[in-house]
N, C-alpha and C positions, 0 to 999 in steps of 0.2 A: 432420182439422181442422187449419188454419194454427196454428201457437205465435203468430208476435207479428209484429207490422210493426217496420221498421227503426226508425222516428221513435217509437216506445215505448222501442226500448234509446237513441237518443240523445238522449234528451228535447225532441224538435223540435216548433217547433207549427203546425199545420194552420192554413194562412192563410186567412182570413175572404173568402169569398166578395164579401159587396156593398163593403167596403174597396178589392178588386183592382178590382170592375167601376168602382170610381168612378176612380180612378187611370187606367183602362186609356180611358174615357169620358174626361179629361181630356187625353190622349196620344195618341185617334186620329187625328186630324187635322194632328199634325203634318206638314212635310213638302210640299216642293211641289208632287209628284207628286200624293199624298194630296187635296191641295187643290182640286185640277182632277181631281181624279175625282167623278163623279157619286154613286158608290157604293161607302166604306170597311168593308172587312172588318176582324175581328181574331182572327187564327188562333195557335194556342196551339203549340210543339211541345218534345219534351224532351231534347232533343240539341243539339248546334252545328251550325252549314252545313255547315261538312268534315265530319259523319257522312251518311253515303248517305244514311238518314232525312230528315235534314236539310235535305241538298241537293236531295232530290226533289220537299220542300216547298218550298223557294224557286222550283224549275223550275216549279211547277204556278203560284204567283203570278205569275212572268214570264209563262208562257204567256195566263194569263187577260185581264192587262196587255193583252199585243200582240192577243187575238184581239179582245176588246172594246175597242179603241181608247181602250186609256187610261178607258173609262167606267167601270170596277171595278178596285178594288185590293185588294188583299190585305197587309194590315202583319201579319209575323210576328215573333214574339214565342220567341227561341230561349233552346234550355240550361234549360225548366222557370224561365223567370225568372216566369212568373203562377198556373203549375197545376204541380203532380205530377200524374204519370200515373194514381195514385189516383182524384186528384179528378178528370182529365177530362170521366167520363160524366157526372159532375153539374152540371160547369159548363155544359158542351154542353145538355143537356136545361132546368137553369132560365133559359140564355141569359144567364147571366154573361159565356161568350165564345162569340163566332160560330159558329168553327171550330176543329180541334183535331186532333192525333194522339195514337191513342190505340191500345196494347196490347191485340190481342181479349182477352186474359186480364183486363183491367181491369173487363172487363161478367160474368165468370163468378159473382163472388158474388151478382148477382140477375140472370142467366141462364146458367143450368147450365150449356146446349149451346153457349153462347158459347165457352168455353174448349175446345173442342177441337182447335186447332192444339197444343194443348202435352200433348194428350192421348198417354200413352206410345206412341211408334212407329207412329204412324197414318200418317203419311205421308213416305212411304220415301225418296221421290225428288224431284225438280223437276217431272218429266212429271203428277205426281197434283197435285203442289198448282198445274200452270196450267191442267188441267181442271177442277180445284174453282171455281178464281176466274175461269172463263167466263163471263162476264155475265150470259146467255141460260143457264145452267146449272142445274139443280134445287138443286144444293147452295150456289151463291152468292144466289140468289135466296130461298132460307131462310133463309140467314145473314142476310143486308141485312134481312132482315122483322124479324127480329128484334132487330136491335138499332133499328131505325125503333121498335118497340113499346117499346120501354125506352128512347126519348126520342132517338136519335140517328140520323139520316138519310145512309147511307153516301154518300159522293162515289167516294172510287177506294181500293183495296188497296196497300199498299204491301209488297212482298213481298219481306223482307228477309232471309231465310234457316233455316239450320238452326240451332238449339241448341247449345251443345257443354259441357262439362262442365272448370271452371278450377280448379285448387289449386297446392296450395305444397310445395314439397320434394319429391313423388310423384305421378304420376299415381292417378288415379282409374280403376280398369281394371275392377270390377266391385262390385256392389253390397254384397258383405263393407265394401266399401271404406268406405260410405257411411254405416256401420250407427254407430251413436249421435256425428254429427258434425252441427253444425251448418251450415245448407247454404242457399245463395238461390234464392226459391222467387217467379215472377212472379205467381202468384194459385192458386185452390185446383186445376189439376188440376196440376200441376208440384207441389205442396204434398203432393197425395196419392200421384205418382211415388216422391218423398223419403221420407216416412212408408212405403210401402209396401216400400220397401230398407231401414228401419230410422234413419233419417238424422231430425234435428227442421228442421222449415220455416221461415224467417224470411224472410218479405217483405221483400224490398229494390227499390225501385225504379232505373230506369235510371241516370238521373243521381247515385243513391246509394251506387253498386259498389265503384267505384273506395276513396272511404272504407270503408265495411265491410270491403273486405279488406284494407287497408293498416292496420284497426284491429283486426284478427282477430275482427269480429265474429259474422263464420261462417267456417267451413272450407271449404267446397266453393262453386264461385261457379258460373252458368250464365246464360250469354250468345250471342249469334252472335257467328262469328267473326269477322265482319269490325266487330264493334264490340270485341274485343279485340285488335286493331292502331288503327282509329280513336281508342279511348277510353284507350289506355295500359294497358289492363290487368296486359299483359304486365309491368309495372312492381313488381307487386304477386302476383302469382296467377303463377309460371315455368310450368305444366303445363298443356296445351290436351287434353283426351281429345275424339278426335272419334266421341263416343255420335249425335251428329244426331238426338235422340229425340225432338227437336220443332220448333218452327216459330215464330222471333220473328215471327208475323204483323200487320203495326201498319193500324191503319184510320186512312184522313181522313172524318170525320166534321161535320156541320153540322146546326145549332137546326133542328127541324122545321117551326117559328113560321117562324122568318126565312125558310127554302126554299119555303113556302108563299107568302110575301110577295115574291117577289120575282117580276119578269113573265116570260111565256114567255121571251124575248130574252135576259135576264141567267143562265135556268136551264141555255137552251141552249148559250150561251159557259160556263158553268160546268163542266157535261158535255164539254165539247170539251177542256177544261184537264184536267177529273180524269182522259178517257181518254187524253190525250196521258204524262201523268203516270205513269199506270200503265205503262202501254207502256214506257215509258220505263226504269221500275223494274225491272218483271221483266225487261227484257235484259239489264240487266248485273247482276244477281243473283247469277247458278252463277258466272260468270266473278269478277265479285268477290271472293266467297267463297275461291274455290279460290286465288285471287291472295294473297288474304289469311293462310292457312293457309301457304301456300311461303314469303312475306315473314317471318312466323314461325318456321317451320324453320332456311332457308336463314339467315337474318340473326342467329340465334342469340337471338332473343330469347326463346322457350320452348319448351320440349321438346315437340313436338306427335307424339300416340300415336293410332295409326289401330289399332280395332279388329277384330279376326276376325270372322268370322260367328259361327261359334262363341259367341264372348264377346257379342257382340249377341243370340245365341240365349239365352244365361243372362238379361243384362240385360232378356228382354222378359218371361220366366216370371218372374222376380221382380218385377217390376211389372203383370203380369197384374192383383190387385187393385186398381189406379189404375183399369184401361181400364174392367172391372165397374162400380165404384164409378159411373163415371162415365157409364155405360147406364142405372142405375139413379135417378140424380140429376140427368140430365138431361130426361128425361120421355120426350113425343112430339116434342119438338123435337128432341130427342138424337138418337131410332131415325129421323128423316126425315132426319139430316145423316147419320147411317153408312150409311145405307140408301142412299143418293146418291152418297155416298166409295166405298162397295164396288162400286157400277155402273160405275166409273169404272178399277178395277184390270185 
């Protein structure tokens, strides 16, 4: 079970949903582009342009832009200025905002099997997570259903990388390390990783990192890496362990309402944006990454510790009760995503 969300230890308050929609209803229009479109979007996202995230949501507006002729636009809304990543799924589903990106881990507390990109060690390499997120795929085509049922209508995967494990003064080289340290945890199965080395969980959102560990609200931080060059981590957190023991995977998501409402024409140019977007994403992903991690090294900004096999052999038996936990807690929608994952090795 999670300890506690960040916005509990810093007394922050959860912004009022029909407030932002009214605000965001007064503001979508701006804009002359906006104006001469037939049809404005408002898509939410929790990073800046200059994060990959980021940038790949503006790419998927441009693109949409240019394929529908200017007839659809998409206004995004960057850096968490209208949602946390929290609220996402509920703004998506009551249609407070259009569009959104949103942390698979964000839908794990009401759908179990949602979170398993961050389930311990599941997916090892590059090669398994671009056969999961095959379109046409048994395991992507479960995923997409299921968060459709829980109110949100996938568009494209944005596939941002592996995990890697941040602190201060020492690396984090194996789960001893971990044991009664507080530690950032993106939703419950990263929660039950932590817990399960001994470590306590505190939810911390994206855009919240950077303070929690420049305010030692946890000890142990986890992030991809290339949002610890992007995001300045390195600023605050000197020590990158590269564990890889999971998978920042982020979804762009849209209202079911709206995707129903909209004509064949506008669904199709929507689809042609989300798979130019994707595409997009996942090539420059590994390379990213790997760039990111030497920029690190090489430039002296933190001490970046690549694990043994070995040491990845320990790290996986002590989390062993995470992976259970989460066979157990995820149902039949669980055993149809592993059951799909392991056809796939």
């Amino acid at each position: 079970m999670l300890g506690v969300r960040l916005p509990e230890i810093m007394g922050g308050q959860t912004m009022k949903y029909a407030t932002v929609a009214a605000l965001m209803c007064g503001a979508m229009y701006l804009g002359v582009n906006e104006a001469a479109a037939e049809r404005v979007l408002r898509m939410t996202v929790q990073v800046g342009a200059n994060h990959p995230v980021g940038a790949n949501t503006h790419y998927f507006a441009e693109q949409l832009d240019e394929i529908s002729g200017g007839e659809m636009t998409v206004r995004v809304f960057d850096s968490a200025q209208l949602f946390k990543g929290q609220e996402v799924p509920q703004a998506i589903s009551s249609g407070a905002i259009d569009l959104g990106i949103v942390l698979a881990d964000e839908y794990a507390g009401s759908v179990p099997a949602a979170g398993i990109f961050s389930v311990a060690f599941l997916f090892p390499d590059y090669e398994i997570l671009a056969s999961a997120a095959d379109r046409e795929g048994e395991f992507r085509q479960t995923f997409d259903q299921l968060l459709l049922e829980a109110g949100s209508k996938v568009l494209w995967w944005q596939d941002y990388g592996p995990v890697q494990m941040l602190s201060k003064g020492a690396p984090v080289v194996s789960p001893e390390d971990m044991r009664g340290k507080m530690v950032r945890a993106t939703g419950k199965p990263t929660g039950d990783l932590i817990e399960a080395a001994g470590g306590s969980a505190v939810v911390v959102g994206g855009a919240e990192q950077f303070v929690a560990y420049q305010r030692g609200l946890v000890d142990i931080g986890m992030s991809g890496t290339t949002a610890v060059k992007s995001r300045a981590l390195y600023e605050v957190m000197d020590h990158v362990t590269m564990t890889s023991h999971g998978l920042a995977e982020f979804i762009a998501v849209i209202n079911p309402a709206l995707w129903d409402s909209l004509s064949e024409q506008e669904q199709a140019w929507m689809t042609e944006a989300a798979v130019r977007a994707e595409d997009q994403m996942r090539a420059g992903t590994e390379a990213e990454n790997v760039e990111a991690a030497e920029w690190l090294a090489e430039n002296g900004h933190a001490t970046v510790t690549e694990l043994t096999p070995e040491q990845i052999a320990v790290w996986q038996e002590a989390t062993r009760p995470a992976v259970e936990q989460f066979r157990e807690e995820a149902g039949e929608a669980g055993d149809r995503l592993l059951t799909a994952l392991d056809a796939l090795r």
